[in-house]
gemmi code that builds the backbone of each chain (N, CA, C; Angstrom):
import gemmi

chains = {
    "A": [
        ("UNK", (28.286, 29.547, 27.560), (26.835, 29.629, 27.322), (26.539, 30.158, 25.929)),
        ("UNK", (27.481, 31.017, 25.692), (26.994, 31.401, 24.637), (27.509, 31.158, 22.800)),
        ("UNK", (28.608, 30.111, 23.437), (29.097, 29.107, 22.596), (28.435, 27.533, 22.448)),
        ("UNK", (27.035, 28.199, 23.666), (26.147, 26.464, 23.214), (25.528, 27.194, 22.458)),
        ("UNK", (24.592, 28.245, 22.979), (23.822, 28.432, 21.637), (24.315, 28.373, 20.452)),
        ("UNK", (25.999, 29.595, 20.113), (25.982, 29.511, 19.130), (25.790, 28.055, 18.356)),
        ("UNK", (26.933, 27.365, 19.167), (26.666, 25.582, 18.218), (25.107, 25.386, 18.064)),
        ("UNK", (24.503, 25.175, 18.835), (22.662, 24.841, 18.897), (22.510, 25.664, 17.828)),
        ("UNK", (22.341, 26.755, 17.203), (22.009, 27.838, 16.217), (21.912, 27.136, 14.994)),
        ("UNK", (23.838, 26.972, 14.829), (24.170, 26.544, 13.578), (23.626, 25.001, 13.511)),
        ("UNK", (23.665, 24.421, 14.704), (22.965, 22.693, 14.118), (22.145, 22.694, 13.583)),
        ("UNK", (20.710, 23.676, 14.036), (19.170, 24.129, 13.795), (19.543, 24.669, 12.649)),
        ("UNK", (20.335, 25.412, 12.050), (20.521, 25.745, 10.359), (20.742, 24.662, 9.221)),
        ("UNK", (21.550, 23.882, 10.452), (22.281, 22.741, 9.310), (20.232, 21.696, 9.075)),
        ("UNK", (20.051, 21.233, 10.153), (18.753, 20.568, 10.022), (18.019, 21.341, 8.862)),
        ("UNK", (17.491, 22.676, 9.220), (16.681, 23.608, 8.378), (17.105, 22.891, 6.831)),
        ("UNK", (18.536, 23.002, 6.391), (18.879, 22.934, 4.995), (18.462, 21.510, 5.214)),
        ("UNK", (18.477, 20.693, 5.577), (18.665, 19.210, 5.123), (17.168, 19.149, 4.787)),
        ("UNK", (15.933, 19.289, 5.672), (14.753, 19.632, 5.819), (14.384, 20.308, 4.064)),
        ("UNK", (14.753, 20.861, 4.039), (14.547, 21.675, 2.301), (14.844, 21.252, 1.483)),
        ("UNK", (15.638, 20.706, 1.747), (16.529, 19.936, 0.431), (15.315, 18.479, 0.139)),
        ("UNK", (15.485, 17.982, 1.541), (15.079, 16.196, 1.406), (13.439, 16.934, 0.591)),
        ("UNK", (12.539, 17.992, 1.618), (11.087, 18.380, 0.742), (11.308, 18.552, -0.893)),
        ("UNK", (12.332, 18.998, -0.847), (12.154, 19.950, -2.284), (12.506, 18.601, -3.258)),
        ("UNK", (13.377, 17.391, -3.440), (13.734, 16.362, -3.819), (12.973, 15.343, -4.192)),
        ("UNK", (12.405, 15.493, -2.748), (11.054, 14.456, -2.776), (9.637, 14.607, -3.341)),
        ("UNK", (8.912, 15.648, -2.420), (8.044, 16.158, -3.382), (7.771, 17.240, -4.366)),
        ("UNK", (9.063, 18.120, -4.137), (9.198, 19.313, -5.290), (9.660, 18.606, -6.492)),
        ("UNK", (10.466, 17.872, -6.710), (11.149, 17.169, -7.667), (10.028, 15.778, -8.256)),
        ("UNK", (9.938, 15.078, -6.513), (9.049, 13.941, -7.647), (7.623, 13.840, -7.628)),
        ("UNK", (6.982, 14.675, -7.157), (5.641, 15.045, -7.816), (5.171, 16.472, -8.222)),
        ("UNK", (5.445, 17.578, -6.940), (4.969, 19.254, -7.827), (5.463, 19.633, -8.907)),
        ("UNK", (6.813, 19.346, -9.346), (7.517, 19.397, -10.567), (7.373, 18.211, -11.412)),
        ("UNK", (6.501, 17.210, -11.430), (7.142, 15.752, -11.899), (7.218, 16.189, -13.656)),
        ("UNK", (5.882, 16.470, -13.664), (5.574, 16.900, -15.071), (6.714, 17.736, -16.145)),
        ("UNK", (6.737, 18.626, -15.579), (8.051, 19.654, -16.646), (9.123, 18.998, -15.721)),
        ("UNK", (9.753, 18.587, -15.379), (11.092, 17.431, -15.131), (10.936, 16.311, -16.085)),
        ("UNK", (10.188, 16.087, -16.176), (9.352, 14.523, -16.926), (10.312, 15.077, -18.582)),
        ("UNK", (9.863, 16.198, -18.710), (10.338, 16.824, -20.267), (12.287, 16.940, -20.469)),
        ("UNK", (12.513, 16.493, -19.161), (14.066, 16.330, -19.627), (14.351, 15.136, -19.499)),
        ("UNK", (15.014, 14.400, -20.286), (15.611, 12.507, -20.164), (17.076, 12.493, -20.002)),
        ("UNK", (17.404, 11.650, -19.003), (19.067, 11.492, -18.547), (19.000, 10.242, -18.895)),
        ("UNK", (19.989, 9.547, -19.689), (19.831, 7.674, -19.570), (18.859, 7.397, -20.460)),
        ("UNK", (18.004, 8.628, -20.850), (16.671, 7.254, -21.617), (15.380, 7.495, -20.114)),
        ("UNK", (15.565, 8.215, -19.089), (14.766, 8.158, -17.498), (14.465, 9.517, -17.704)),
        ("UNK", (12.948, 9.324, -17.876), (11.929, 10.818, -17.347), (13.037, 11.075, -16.326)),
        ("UNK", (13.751, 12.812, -15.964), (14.022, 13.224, -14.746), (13.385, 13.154, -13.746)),
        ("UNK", (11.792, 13.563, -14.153), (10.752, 13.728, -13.000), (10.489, 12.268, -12.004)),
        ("UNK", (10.619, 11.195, -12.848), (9.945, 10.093, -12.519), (11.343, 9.614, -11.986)),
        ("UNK", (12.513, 9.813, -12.527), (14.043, 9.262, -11.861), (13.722, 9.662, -10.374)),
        ("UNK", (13.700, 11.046, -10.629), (13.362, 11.449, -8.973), (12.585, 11.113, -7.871)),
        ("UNK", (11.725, 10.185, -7.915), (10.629, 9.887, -7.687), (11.106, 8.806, -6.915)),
        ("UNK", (11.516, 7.604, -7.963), (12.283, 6.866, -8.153), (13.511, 6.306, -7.270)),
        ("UNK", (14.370, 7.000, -7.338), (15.750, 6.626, -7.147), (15.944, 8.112, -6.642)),
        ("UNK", (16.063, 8.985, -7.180), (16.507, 10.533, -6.985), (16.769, 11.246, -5.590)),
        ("UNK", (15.518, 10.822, -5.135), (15.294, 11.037, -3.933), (16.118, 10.566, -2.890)),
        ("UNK", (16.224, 8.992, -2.977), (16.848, 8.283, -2.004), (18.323, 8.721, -1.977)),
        ("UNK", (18.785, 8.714, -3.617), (20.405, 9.107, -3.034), (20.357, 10.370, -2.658)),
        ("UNK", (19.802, 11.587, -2.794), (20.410, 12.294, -1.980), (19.696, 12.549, -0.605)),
        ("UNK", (18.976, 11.681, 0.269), (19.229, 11.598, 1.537), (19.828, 10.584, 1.958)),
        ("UNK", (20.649, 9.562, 1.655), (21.886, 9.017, 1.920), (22.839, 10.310, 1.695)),
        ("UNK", (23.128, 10.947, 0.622), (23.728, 11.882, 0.386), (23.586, 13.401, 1.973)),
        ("UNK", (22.794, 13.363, 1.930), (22.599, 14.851, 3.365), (22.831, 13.535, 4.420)),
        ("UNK", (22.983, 12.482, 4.906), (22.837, 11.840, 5.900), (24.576, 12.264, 6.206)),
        ("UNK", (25.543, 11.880, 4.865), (26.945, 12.327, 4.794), (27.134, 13.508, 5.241)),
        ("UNK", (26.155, 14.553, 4.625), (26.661, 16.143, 4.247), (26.612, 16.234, 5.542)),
        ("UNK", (25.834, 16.015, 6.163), (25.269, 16.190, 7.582), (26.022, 16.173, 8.805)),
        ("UNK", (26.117, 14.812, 8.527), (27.283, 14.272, 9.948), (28.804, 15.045, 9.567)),
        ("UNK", (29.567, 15.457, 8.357), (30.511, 16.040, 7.768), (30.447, 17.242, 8.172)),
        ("UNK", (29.369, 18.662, 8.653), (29.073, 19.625, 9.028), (29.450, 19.705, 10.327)),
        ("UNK", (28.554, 18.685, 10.969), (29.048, 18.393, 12.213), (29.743, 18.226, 13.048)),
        ("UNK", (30.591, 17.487, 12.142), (31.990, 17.015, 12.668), (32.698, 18.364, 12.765)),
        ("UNK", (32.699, 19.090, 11.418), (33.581, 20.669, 11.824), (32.815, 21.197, 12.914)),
        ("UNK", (31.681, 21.307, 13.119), (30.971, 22.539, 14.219), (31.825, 21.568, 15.061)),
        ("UNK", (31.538, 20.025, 15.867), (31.670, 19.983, 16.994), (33.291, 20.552, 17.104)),
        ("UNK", (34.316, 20.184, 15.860), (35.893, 20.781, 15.937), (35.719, 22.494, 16.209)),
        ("UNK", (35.003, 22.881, 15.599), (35.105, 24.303, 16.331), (34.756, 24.652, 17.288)),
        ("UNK", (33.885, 24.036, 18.028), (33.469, 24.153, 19.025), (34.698, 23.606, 20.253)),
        ("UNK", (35.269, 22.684, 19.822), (35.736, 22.265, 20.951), (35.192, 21.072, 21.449)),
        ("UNK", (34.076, 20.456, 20.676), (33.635, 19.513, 21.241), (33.323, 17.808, 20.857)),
        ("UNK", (34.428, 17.707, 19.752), (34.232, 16.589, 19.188), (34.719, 15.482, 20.055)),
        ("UNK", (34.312, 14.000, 19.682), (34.339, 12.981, 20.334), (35.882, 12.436, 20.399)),
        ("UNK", (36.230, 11.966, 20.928), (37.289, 10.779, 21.472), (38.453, 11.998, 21.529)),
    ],
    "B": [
        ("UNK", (31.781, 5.463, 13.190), (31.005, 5.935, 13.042), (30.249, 7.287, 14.423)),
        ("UNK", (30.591, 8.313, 14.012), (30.149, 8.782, 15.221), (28.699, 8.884, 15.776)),
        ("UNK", (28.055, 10.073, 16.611), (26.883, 10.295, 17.260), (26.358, 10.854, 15.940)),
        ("UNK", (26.854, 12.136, 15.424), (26.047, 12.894, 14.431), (25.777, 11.632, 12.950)),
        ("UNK", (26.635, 10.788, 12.672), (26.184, 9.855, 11.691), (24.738, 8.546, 12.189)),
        ("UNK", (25.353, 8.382, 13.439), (24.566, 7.689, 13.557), (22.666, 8.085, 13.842)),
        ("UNK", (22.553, 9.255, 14.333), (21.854, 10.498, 14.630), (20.895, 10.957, 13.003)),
        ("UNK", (21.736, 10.788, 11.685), (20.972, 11.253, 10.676), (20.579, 9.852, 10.140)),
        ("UNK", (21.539, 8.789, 10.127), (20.819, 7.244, 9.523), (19.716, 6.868, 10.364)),
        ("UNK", (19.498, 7.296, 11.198), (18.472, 7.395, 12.510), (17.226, 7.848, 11.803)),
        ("UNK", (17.359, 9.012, 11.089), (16.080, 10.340, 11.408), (16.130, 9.765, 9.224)),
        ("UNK", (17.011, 9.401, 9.132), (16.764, 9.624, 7.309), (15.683, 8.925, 6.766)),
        ("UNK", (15.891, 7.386, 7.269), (14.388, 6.899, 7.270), (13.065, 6.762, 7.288)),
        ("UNK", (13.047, 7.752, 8.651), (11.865, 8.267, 8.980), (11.288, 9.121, 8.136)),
        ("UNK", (12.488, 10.094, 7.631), (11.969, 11.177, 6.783), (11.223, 10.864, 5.192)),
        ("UNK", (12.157, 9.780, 4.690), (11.895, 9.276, 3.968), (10.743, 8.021, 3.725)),
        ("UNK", (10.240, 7.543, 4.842), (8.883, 7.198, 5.004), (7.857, 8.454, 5.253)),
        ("UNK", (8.315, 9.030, 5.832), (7.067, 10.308, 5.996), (6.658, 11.291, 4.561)),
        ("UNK", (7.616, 10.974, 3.711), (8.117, 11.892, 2.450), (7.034, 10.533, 1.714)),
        ("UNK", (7.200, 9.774, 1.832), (6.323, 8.253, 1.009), (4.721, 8.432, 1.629)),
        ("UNK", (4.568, 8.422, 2.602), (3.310, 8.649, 3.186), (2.865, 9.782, 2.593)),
        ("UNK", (2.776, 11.319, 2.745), (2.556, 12.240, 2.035), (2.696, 12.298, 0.946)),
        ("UNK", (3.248, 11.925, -0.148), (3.232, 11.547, -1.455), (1.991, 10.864, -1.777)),
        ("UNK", (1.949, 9.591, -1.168), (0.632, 9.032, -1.283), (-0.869, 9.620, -0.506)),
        ("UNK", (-0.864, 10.250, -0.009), (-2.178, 11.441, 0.061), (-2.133, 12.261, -0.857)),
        ("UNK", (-1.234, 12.878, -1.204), (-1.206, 13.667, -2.490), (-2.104, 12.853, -3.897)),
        ("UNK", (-1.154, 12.209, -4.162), (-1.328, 11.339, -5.260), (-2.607, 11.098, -5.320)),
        ("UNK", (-3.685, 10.456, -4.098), (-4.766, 9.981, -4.016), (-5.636, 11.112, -3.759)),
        ("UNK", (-5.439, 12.687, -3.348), (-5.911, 13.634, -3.810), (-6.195, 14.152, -4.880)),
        ("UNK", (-4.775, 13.682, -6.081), (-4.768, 13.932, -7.612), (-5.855, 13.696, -8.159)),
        ("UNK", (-5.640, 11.820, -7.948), (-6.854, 11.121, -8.273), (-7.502, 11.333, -8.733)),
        ("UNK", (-8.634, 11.694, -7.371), (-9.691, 12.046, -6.886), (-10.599, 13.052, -7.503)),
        ("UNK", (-9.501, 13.962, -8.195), (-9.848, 15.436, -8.741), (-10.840, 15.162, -9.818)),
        ("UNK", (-11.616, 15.864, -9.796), (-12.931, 15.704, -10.952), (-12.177, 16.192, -12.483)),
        ("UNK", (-11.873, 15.271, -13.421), (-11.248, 15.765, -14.778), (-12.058, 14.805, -15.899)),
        ("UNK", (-11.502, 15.552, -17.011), (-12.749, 14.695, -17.927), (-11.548, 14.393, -19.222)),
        ("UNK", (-11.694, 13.638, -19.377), (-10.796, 13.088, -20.579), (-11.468, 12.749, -22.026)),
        ("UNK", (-11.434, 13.394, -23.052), (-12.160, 13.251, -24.790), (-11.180, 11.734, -25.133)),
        ("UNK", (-12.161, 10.777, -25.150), (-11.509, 9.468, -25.919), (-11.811, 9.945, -27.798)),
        ("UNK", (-10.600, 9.583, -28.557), (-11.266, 9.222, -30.073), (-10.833, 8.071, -30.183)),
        ("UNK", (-11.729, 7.769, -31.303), (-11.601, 6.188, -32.089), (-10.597, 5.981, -32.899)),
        ("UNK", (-9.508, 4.835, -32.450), (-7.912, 4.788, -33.143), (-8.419, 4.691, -34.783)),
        ("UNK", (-9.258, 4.088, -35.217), (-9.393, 4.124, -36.468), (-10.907, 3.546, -36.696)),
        ("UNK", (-11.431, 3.185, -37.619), (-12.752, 3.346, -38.089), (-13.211, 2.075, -37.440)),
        ("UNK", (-14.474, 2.357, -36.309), (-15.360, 1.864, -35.099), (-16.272, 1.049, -36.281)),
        ("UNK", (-15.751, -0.542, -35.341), (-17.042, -1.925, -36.008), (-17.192, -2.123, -34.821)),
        ("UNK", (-18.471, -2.133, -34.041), (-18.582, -3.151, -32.330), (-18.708, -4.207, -33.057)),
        ("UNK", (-19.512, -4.737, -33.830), (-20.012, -5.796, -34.265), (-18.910, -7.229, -34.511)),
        ("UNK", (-17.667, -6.476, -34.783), (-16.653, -7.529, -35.230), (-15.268, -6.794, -34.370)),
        ("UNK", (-15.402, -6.257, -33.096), (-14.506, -6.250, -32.289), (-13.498, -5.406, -32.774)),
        ("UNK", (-13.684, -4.544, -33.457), (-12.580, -3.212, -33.797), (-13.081, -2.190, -33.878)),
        ("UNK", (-13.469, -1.766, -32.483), (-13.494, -0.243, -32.060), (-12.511, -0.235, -30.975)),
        ("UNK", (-11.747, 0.790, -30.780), (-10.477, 1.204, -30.395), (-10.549, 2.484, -29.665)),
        ("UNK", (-11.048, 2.947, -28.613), (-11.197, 4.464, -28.060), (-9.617, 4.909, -27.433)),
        ("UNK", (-9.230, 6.039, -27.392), (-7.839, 6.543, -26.733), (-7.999, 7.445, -25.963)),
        ("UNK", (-7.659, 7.347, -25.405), (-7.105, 9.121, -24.362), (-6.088, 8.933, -23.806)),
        ("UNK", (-5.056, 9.524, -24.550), (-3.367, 8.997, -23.790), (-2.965, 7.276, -23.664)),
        ("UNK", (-2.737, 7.445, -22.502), (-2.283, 5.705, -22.366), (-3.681, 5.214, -21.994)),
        ("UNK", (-4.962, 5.991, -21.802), (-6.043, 4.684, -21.693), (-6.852, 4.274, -23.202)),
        ("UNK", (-6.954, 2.770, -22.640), (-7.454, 2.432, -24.080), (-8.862, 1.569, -23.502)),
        ("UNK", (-10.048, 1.509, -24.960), (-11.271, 1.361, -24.453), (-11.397, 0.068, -26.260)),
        ("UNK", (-11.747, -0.776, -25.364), (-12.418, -1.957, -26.771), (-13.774, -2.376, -26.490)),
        ("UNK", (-14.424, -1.711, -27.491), (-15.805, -2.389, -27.443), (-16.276, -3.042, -28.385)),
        ("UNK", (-17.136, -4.122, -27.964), (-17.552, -5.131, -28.783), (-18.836, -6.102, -28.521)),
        ("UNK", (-19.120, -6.572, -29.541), (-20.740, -7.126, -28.718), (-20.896, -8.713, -29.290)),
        ("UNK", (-21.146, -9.276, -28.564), (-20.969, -10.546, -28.745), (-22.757, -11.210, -28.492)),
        ("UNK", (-23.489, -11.352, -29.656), (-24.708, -11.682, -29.604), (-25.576, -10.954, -28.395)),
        ("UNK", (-25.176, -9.901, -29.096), (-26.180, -8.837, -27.902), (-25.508, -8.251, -26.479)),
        ("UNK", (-24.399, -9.008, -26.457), (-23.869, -8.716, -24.734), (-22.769, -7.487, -25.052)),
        ("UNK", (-23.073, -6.268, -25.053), (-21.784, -5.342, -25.283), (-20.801, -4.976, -24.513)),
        ("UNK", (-19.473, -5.459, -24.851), (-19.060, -5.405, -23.691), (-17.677, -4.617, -23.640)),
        ("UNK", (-17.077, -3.621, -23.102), (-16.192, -2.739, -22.935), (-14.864, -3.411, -21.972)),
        ("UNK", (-14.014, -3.255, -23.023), (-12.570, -3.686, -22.144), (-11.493, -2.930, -22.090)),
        ("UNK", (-11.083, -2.456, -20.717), (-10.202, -0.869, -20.796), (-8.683, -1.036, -20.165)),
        ("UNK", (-8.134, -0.916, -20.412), (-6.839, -0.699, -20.347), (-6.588, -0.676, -18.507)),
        ("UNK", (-7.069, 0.007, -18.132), (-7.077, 0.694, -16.693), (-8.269, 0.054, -15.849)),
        ("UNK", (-8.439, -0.372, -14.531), (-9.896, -1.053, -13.784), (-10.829, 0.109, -13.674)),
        ("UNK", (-12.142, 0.145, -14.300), (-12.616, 1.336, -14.055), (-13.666, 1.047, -12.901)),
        ("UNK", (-14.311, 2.564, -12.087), (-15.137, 2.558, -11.040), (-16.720, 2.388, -12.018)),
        ("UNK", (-17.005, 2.931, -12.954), (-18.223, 2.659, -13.489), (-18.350, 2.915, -15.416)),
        ("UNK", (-19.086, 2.096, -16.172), (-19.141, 2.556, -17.474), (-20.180, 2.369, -17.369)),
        ("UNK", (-20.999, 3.654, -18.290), (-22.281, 3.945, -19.239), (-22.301, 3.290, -20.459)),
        ("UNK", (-22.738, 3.233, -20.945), (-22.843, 3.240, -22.841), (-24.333, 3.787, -23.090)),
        ("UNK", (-24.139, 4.943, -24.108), (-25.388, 5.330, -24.682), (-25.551, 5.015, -25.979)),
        ("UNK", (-26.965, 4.447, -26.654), (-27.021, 4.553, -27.816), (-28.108, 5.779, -28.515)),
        ("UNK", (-27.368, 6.169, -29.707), (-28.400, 7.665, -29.720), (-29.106, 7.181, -30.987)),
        ("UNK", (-30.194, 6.941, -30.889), (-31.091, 7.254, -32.086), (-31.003, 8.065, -33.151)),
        ("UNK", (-31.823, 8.025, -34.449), (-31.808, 8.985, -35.222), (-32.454, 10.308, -34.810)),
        ("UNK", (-33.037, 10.121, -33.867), (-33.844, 11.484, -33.211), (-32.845, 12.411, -32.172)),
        ("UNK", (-31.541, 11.590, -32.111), (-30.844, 12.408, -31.124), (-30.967, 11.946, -30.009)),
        ("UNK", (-32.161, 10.953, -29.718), (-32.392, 10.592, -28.019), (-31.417, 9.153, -27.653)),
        ("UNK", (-30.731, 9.722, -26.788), (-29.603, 8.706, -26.430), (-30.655, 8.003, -24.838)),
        ("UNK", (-30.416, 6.627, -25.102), (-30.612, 5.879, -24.203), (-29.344, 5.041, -23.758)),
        ("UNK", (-29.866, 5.204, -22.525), (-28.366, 4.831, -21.940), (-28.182, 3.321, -20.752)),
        ("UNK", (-27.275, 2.648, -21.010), (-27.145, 1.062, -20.291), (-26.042, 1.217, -19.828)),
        ("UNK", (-26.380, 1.678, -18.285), (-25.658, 1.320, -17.005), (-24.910, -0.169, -17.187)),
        ("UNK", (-23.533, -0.316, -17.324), (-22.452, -1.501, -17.417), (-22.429, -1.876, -16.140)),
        ("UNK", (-22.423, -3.600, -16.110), (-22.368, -4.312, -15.012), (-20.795, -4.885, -15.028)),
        ("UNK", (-20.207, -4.831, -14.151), (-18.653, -5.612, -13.961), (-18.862, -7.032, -14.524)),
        ("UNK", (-17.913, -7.467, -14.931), (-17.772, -8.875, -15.410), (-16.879, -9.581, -14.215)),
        ("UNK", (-15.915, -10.307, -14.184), (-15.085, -10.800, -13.673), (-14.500, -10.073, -12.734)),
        ("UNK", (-13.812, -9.200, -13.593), (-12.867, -7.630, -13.177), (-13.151, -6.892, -13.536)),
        ("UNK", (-12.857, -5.992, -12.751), (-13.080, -4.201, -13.311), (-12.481, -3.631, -14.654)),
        ("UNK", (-12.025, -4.723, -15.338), (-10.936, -4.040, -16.644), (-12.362, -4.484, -17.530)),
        ("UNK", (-13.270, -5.223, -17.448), (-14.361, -5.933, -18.588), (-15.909, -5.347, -17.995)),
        ("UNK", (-16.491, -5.301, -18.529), (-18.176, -4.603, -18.033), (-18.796, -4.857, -19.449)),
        ("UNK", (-19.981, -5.013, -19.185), (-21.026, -5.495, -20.213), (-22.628, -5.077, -19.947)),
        ("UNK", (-22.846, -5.145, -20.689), (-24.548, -5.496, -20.741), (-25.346, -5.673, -21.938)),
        ("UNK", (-26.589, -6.340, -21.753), (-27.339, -7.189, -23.211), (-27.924, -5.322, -23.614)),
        ("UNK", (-27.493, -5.179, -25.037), (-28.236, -4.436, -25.442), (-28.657, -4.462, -27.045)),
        ("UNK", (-29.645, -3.773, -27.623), (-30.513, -4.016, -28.730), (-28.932, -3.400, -29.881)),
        ("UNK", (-28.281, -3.373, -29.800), (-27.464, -2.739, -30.782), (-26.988, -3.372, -31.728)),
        ("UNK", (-26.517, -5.080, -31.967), (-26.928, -5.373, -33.143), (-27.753, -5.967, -33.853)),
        ("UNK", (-29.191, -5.832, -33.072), (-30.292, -5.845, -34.072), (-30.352, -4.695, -34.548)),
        ("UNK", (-30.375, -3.817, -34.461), (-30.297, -2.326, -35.123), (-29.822, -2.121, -36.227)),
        ("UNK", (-27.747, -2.838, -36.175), (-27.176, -2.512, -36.920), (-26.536, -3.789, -38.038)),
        ("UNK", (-27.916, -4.278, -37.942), (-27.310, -5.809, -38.311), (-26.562, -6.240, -39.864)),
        ("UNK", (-27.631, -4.804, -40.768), (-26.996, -4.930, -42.115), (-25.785, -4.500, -42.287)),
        ("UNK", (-25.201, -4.883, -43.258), (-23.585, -4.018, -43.607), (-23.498, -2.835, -43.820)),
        ("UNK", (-22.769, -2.228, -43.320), (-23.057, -0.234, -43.902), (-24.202, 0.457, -43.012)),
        ("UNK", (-24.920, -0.357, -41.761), (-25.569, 0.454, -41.087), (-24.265, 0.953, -39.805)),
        ("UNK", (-24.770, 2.008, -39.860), (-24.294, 3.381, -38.610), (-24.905, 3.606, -37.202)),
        ("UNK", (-24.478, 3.423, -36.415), (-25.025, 4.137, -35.492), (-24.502, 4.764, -34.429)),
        ("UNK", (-24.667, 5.816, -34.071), (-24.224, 6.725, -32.637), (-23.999, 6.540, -31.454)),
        ("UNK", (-22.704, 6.645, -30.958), (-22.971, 5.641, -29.463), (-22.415, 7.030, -28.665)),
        ("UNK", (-22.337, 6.440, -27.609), (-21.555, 7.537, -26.318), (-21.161, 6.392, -25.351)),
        ("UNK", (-19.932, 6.841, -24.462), (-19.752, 5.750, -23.751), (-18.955, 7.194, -22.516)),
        ("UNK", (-19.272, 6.718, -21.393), (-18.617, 7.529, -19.735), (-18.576, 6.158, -19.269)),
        ("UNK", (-16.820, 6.354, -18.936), (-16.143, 5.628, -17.795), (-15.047, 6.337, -16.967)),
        ("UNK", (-15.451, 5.892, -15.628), (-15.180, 6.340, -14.954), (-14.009, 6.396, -14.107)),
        ("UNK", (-12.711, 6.624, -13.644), (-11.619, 5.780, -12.476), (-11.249, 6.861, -11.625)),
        ("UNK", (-11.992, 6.849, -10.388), (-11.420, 7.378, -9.530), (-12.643, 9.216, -9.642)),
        ("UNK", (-11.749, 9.984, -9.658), (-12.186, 11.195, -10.628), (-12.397, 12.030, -11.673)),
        ("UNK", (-11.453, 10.567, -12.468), (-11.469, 10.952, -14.041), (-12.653, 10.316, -14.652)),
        ("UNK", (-13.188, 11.497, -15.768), (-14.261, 10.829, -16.617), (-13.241, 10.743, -18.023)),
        ("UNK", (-14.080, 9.275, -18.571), (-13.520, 9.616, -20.051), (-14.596, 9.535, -20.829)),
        ("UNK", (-14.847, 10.030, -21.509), (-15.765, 10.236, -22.804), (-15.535, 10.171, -23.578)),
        ("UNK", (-16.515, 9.748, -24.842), (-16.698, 9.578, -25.786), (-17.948, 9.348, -26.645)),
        ("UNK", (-18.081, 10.388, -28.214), (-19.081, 10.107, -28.762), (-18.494, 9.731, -30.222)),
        ("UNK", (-19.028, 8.340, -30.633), (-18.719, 7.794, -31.825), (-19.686, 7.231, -32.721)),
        ("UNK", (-18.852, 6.707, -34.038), (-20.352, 6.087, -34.620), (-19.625, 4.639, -35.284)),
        ("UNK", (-20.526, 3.665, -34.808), (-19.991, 2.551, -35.436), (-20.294, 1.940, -36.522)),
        ("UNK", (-19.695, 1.657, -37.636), (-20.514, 1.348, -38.947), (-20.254, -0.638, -39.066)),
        ("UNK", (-21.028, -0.961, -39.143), (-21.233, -2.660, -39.496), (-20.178, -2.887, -41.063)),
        ("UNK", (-19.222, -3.670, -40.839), (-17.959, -3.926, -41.991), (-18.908, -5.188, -42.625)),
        ("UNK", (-18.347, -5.845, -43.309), (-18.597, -7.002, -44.118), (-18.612, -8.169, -43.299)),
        ("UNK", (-17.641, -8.169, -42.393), (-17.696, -9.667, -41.373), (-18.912, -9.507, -39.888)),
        ("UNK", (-19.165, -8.011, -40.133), (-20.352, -8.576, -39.140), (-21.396, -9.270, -39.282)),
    ],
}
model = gemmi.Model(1)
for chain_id, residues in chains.items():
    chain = gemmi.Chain(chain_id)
    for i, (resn, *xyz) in enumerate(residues, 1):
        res = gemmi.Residue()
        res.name, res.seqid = resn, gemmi.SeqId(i, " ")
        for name, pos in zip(("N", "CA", "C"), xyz):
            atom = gemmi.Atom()
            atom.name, atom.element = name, gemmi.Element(name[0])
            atom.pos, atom.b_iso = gemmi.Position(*pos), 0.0
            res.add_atom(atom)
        chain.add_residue(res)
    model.add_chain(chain)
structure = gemmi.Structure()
structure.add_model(model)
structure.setup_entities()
């Protein structure tokens, strides 16, 4: 019982970060920040507007990885991974 | 592919449409915001012969009058343009712009080059246009060149 919660705990942490990350990427990065991001260029690409852009998307393909990769250890520590 | 992969390609989408949706309320909140933008004249204002040039950043404003019909062409579709003309007394009268075709062109017949018909005459204009919640303004003076 108290090795579900713990797992349940840490999943609800792992979500929390992904949750922050994808906000902060998306609209911290490509619009509340767009402006002073805008003032740095990678490539020749406003940062702000890359982010906007493209920025965003890879890194939630990117946490979709980090994600299921977390997981996979909790369910191994747990004891409860598949096959 | 396991449960937890298949579980976030699941939910990433969503997030990322919901992250697109809220962006665009934002954005159209931006908008919306009441701001006022100072246009100047890229270089020395003729309506008469189609080289007046207004700026404010990336918007651009061409006005010009074509046998009385003055007509404003802007970079951006605007929601409404004014044009005032100010007298030597200071009293600006002002002609509410009618859409043309599209919202990028607006016009209306006004007395401005009978006014300014000789070469080297001046006169004072003002122009408010409008997009969204932005105003742009401008007060200029247009002088009649040789080809008007």
């Amino acid at each position: 019982m108290e090795s579900n919660q713990s797992y349940w705990q840490e999943n609800l942490r792992l979500i929390l970060i992904c949750l922050v990350i994808w906000f902060v990427v998306s609209f911290g990065f490509g619009l509340l920040l767009v402006e002073p991001l805008n003032e740095i260029r990678i490539g020749g690409y406003k940062l702000g507007f890359w982010f906007a852009q493209q920025g965003s998307i890879y890194t939630f393909v990117g946490l979709v990885f980090w994600y299921s990769s977390k997981m996979n250890k909790l369910d191994k520590k747990h004891d409860v991974e598949e096959g | 592919m396991n449960k937890h992969t298949k579980l976030a390609l699941m939910v990433a989408p969503v997030l990322a449409i919901g992250g697109y949706i809220a962006s665009d309320f934002w954005v159209e909140e931006q908008a919306n915001a009441t701001r006022i933008f100072q246009m100047t004249p890229e270089n020395s204002c003729d309506v008469l012969t189609g080289n007046c040039v207004l700026l404010a950043e990336d918007f651009k404003l061409n006005i010009f009058d074509d046998n009385g019909k003055t007509t404003i062409n802007s970079t951006f579709p605007l929601d409404t343009a004014t044009l005032f003309l100010v007298d030597k007394n200071d009293q600006a009268t002002s002609y509410q712009l009618q859409m043309s075709d599209s919202p990028y062109y607006w016009y209306r017949q006004t007395p401005l080059r009978a006014t300014i018909s000789q070469v080297g005459d001046t006169h004072k204009m003002r122009i408010i246009a409008t997009i969204k919640g932005g105003q742009y303004i401008s007060e200029f003076y247009t002088q009649t060149g040789s080809k008007g």
